[in-house]
C-alpha positions as CSV (number, residue, x, y, z in Angstrom):
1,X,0.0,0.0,0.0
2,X,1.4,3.5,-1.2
3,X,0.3,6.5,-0.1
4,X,1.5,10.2,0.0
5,X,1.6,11.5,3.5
6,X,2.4,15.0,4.8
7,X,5.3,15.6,6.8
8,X,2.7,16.4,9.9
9,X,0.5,13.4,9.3
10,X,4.1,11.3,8.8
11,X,4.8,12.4,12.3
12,X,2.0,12.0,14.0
13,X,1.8,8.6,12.6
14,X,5.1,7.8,13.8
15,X,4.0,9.2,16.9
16,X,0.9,6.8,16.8
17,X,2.9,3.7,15.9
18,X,4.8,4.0,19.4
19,X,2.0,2.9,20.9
20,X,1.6,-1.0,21.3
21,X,-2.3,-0.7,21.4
22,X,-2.3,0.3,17.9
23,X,-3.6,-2.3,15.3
24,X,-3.8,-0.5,12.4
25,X,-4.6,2.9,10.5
26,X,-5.6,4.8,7.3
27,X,-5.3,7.6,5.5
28,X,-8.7,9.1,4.6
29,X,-8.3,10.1,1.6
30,X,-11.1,12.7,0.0
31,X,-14.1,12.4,-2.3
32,X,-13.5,8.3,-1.9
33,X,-16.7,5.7,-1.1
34,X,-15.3,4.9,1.2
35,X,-13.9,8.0,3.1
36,X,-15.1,9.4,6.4
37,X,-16.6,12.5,5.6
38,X,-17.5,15.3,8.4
39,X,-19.9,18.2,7.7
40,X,-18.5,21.7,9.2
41,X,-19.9,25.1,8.0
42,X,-17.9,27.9,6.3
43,X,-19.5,31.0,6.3
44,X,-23.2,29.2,6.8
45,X,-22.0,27.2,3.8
46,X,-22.1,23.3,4.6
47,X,-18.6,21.4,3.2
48,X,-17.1,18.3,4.0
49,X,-13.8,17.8,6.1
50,X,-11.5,14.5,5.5
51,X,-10.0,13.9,8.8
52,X,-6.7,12.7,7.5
53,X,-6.0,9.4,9.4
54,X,-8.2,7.0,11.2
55,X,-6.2,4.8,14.1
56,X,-7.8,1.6,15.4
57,X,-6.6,0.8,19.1
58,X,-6.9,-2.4,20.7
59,X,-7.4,-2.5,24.4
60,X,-8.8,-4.8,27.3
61,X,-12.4,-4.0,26.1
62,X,-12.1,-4.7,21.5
63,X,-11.3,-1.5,19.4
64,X,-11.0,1.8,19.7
65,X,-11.4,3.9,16.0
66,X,-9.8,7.4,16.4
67,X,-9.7,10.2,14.4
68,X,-6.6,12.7,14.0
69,X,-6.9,15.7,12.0
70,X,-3.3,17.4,12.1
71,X,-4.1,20.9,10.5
72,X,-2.2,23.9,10.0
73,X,-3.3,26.8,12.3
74,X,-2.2,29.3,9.8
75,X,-5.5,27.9,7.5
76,X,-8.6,30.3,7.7
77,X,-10.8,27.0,8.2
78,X,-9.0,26.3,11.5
79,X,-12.1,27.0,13.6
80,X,-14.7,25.9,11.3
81,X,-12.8,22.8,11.0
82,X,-12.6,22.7,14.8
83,X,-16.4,23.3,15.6
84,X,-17.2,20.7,12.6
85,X,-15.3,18.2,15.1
86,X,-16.7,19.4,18.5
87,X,-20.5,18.8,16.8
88,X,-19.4,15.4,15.5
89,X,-18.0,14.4,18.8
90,X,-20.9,15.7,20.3
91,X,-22.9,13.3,18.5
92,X,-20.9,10.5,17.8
93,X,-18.2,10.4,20.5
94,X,-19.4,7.0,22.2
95,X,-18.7,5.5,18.7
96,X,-14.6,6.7,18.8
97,X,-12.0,6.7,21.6
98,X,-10.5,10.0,20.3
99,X,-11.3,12.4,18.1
100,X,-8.6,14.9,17.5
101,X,-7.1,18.4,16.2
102,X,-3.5,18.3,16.2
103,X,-1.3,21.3,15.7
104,X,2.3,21.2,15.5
105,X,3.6,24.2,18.2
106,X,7.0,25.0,19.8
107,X,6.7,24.4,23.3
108,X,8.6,26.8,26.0
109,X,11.9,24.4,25.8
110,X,11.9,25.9,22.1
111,X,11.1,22.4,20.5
112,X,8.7,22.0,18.7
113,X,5.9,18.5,19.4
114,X,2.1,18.3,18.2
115,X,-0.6,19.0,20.8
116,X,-4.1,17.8,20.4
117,X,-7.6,18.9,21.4
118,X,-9.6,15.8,22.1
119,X,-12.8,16.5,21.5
120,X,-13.7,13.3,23.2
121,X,-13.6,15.2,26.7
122,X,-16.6,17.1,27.2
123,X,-14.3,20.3,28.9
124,X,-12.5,20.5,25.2
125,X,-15.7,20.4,23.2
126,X,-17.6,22.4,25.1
127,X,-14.6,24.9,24.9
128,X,-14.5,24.2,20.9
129,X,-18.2,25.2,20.8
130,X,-18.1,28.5,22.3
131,X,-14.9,30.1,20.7
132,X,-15.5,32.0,17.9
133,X,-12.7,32.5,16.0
134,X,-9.4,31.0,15.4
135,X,-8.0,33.4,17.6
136,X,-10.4,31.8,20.7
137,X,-9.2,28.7,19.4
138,X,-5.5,29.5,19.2
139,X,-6.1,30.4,23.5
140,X,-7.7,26.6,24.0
141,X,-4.6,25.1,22.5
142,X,-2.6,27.1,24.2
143,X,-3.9,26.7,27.6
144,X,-4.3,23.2,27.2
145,X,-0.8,23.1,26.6
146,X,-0.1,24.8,30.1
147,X,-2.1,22.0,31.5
148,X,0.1,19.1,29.8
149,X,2.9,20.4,30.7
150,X,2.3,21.1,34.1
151,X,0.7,17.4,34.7
C-alpha cells in the first residue's frame, strides 16, 4: 500500500505507531466511497472535512477507531474545522476513543511537538463550541498546553 503523506500526518503517525495498542490505520483520503466525511460550515455554507487518518486501538475492552486531523493553524478554516469536530463528537463520541485536532507548536523548551484537542472530553468540546474565531481557538490550544505540561 502506497500513499503520500504529509510531513505532519508522517509524524504523528510515527507518533501513533509507538504505541503498542495500535492495530492499524488509514489515510482518509477525499471524495473516496469509502472516506469518512465530516460536515463543518464555512460562512453558513455546509462542506465536508476528510479527517486525514483514522487509528484503530486495541485494548482490554475490543477496538477503539480514532480520528486525527493534524491541521495547519495558519489555514482560515482552523475554527470551522474545529467546531465541525466538536459537533461530531458531540454526537458520535461514544462510537470513537478520540477524536482529535493536532497542531504542531514550539513548546517553551523551544522544541517543537504536536498538541491535540480531544474533542472526546466534554471540557475540550464544550470549549471548541463557544470560541468563535481561530484566535479563541488558538487560546484553547494554548492553555491546554499549560495543563500538559504542568501534569
Amino acid at each position: 500500500f502506497r500513499v503520500d503523506l504529509g510531513p505532519w500526518e508522517r509524524e504523528v503517525l510515527e507518533e501513533e505507531l509507538r504505541d503498542e495498542s495500535v492495530v492499524t490505520w488509514l489515510r482518509n483520503l477525499e471524495r473516496k466511497p469509502w472516506s469518512l466525511e465530516i460536515p463543518y460550515r464555512d460562512n453558513g455554507t455546509a462542506r465536508p472535512m476528510y479527517p486525514d487518518l483514522l487509528v484503530i486501538r486495541r485494548d482490554n475492552q475490543g477496538f477503539l477507531f480514532d480520528i486525527l486531523e493534524p491541521h495547519d493553524p495558519s489555514l482560515k478554516d482552523n475554527h470551522a474545522k474545529a467546531v465541525g469536530l466538536a459537533e461530531f463528537a458531540d454526537k458520535h463520541s461514544h462510537l470513537f476513543g478520540r477524536i482529535q485536532l493536532i497542531r504542531k507548536k514550539r513548546g517553551p523548551d523551544g522544541r517543537e511537538r504536536y498538541y491535540r484537542l480531544d474533542m472526546n472530553k466534554d471540557a475540550i468540546r464544550r470549549q471548541v463550541l463557544t470560541a468563535a474565531s481561530n484566535n479563541q481557538l488558538d487560546q484553547i490550544f494554548d492553555r491546554e498546553q499549560q495543563v500538559n505540561m504542568t501534569s
